[in-house]
N, C-alpha and C positions, 0 to 999 in steps of 0.2 A: 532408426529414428523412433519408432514407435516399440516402448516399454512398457510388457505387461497388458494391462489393461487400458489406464486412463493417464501413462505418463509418455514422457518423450525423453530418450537421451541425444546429447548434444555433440557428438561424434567429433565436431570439428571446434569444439570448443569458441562459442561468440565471445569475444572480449567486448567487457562494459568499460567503453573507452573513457566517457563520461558522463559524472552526474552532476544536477543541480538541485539543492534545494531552498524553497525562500521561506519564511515563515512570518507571521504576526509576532505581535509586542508580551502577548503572554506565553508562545512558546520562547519568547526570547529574555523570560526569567525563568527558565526551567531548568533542567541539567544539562541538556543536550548542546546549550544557544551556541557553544561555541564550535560546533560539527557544521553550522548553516553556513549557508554562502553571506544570504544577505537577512536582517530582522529587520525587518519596517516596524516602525516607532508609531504609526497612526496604521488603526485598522479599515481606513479609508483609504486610504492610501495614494488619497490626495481627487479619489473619483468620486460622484454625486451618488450612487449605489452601491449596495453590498455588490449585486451583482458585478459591474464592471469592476469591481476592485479585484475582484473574483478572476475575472478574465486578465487582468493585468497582470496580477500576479502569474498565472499560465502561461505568458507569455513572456516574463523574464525568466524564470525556470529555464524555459524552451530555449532562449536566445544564450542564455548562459551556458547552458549543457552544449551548442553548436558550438560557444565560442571556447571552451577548454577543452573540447575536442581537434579543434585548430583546426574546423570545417567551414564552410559557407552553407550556408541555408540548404542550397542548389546540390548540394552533394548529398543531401537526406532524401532518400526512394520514398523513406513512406514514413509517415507520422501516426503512431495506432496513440485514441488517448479518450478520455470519460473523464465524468465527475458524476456530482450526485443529482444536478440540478434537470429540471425539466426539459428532457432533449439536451441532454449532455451540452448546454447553451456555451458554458466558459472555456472545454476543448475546440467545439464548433465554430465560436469564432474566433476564437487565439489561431485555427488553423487557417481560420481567413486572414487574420495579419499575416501567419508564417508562410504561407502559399504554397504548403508542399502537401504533395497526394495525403489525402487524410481515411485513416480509417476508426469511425468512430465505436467507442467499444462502451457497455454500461455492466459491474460487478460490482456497484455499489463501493465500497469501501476495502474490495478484492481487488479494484480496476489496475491497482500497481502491479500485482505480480500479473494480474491475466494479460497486459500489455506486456509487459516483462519477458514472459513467457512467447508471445507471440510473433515479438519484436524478434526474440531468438533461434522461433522457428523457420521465420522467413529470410534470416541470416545463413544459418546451418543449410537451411535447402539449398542456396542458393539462387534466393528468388531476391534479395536486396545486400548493399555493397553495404547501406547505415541505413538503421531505423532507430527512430526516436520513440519512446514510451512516454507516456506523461499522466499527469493526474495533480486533482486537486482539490480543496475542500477553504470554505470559508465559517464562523462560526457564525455570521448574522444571516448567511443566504440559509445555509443547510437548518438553521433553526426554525426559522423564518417556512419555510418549509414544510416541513415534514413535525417540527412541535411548534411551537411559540415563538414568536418575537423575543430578542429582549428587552422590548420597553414596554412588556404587555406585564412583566416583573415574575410572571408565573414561578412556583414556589415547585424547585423539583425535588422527587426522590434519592436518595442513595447511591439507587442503584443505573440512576441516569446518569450520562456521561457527555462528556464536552467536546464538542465540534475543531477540531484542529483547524485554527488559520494557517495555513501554507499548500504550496505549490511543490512537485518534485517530478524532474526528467532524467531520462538516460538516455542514453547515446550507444546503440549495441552495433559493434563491427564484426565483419569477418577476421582481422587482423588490428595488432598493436599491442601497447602495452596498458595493462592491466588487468582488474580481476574478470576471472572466467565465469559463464552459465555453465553449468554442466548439464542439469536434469530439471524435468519441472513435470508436476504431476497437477492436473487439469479436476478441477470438483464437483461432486452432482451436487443438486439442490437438494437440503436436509428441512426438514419441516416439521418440526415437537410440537406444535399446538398453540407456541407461544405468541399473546396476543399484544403485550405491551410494551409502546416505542421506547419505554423508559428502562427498560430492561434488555436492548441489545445483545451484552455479554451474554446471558443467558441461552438466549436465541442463537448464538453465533457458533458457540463450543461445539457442540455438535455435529457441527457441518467443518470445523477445523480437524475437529478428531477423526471424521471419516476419511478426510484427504491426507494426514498424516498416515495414515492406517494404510491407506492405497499407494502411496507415496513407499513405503517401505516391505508391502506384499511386492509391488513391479517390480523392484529393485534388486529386491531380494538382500538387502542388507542390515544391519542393526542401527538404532539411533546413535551411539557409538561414534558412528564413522563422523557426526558432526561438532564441529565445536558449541554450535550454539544454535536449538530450533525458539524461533521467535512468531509468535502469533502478533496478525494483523488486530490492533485494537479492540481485543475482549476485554479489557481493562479488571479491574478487579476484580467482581464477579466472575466473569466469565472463565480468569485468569483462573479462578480457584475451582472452579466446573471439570474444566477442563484436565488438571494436575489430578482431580479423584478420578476422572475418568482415564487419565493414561494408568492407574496402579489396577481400577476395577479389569481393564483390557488389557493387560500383561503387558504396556512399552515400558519398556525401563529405560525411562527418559529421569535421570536424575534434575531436582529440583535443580541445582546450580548452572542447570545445559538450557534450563530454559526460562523466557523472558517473554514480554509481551513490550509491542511497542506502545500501546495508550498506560502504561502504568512508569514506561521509559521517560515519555514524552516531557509530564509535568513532575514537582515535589506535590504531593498530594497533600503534605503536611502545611506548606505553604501557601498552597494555591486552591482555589475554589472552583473546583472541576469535577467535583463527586466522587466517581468510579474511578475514573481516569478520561485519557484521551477516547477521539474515535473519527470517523469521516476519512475520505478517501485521500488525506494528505498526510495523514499519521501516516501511515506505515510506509507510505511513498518517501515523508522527508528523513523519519528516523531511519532509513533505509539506505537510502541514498545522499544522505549527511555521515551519520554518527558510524551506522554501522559498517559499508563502504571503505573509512578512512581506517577502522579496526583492523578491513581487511588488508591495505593498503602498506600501512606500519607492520604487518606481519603479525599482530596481536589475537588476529583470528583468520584459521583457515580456512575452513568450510562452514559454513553455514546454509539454514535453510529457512525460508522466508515463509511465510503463510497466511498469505493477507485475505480478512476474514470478511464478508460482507452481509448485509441484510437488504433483501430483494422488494422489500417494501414501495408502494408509493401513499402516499394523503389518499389516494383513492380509496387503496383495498385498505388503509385502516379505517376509512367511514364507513367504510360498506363493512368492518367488522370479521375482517379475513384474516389469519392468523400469518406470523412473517418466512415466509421462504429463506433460507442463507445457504452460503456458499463459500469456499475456502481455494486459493487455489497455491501453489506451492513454486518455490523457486529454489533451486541448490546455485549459489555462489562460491564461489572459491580464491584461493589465493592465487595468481597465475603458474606459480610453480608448484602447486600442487598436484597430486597422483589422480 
């Protein structure tokens, strides 16, 4: 089980039996819209709070992911799941509508693959028959938050990046059909000095590149072996941080192998999102939409996931503390893969 240093491989191969993902009305003028399960038209989505809309949406993800797994609630051992919000609120109580053992988790805008990852250890051990992963982000709570309202009109930089409305679950089994977990490599916290919420990307690379880095000392293998490494929402910036940094570090990770989900997510040409995407639904929905259904069709056969987080809260930016991040790694596969 335990690879190397800080990864796991997956011996008995978890099958990601099912996913779901839901999004809001502006990822559903993106590229991606047609990989979602469902795009909600109102970003209220019909509740009197960001928050509850927030929770609602984690809660169709979840109920969706049971139901094309062609489970009952009652057959999921364990629900591991986060978000961004104060006391992980919108997992916490979606898992008091869903009522199944919950194990709450916080990685920031990492929360997909570290549930991911989790969900598939406790599979492979032998310690659950199905675990459900989940995560999610809303654009008015997480702003609302951690920067501004948007009806405070605040006027952002560049290099700021936009809060993905959506929800995204998976369904990890010991057995069935579909794509496999194979390996997943677990992140330390990286910490450059960087002090500004509006600059994430920046903050984030670093702590992507280290787990990439660890990801392939465990392993012991070349980037090569995957079709496509895709970072969790560094979005532009970070996107181009990070590519100088695999050539300064010897990965020879050719530019066409790799992708980021916050730059997937929106057309940047068309859309007023700055950098790109970001928040803990990005890389869960284009994960578990877009990329998923690649694997699916046969279009792509391994892949490795690396959803990127910043550790931050409103606190330690008032008190003027620079942002922790973190990265954590998932290998996906085709099921007939080697």
């Amino acid at each position: 089980m335990l690879q190397g240093h800080q990864s796991w491989k997956f011996t008995k191969r978890p099958v990601l039996l099912s996913t779901a993902a839901i999004v809001g009305p502006d990822e559903g003028k993106g590229p991606l819209a047609e990989d979602f399960d469902i795009v909600h038209g109102d970003i209220t989505m019909g509740e009197s709070t960001w928050e509850k809309s927030e929770k609602v949406m984690m809660e169709e993800a979840a109920k969706l992911a049971i139901k094309k797994a062609k489970l009952t609630k009652e057959k999921v051992n364990f629900y591991i799941g986060g978000d961004l919000m104060n006391q992980i609120i919108s997992n916490s109580f979606a898992a008091r509508t869903l009522a199944i053992p919950f194990l709450g988790i916080f990685g920031a805008c990492s929360t997909s693959m570290e549930g991911l990852a989790l969900a598939a250890n406790l599979v492979d051990s032998g310690s659950a028959d199905y675990v459900m992963a989940g995560t999610c982000s809303h654009n008015s709570t997480v702003e609302k938050q951690f920067r501004y309202p948007t009806e405070y009109g605040s006027q952002k930089p560049p290099t700021a990046q936009f809060t993905v409305t959506g929800a995204g679950a998976a369904i990890v089994a010991k057995q069935g059909k579909g794509p496999v977990i194979t390996r997943a490599t677990m992140g330390r916290v990286i910490d450059m000095g960087i002090t500004d919420p509006f600059n994430m990307g920046a903050a984030m690379a670093p702590a992507a590149l280290d787990t990439i880095e660890g990801h392939f000392r465990d392993f012991k293998c070349d980037p090569s072996y995957y079709d496509l490494i895709v970072t969790g929402d560094l979005a532009r910036v970070g996107s181009e941080i990070i590519q100088a940094l695999f050539i300064k570090h010897n990965l020879k990770i050719d530019p066409a192998q790799y992708n980021d989900c916050g730059l997937m997510m929106y057309d940047r040409e068309k859309q007023h999102v700055q950098a790109g995407g970001s928040g803990a639904g990005c890389s869960a929905t284009v994960t578990y939409g877009h990329l998923v259904k690649k694997i699916q069709k046969g279009e792509l056969k391994r892949i490795l996931v690396v959803a990127t987080g910043a550790l931050l809260s409103p606190l330690t930016f008032q008190q003027g503390e620079s942002i922790p991040c973190i990265a954590h790694a998932v290998a996906i596969e085709h099921e007939g893969g080697a």
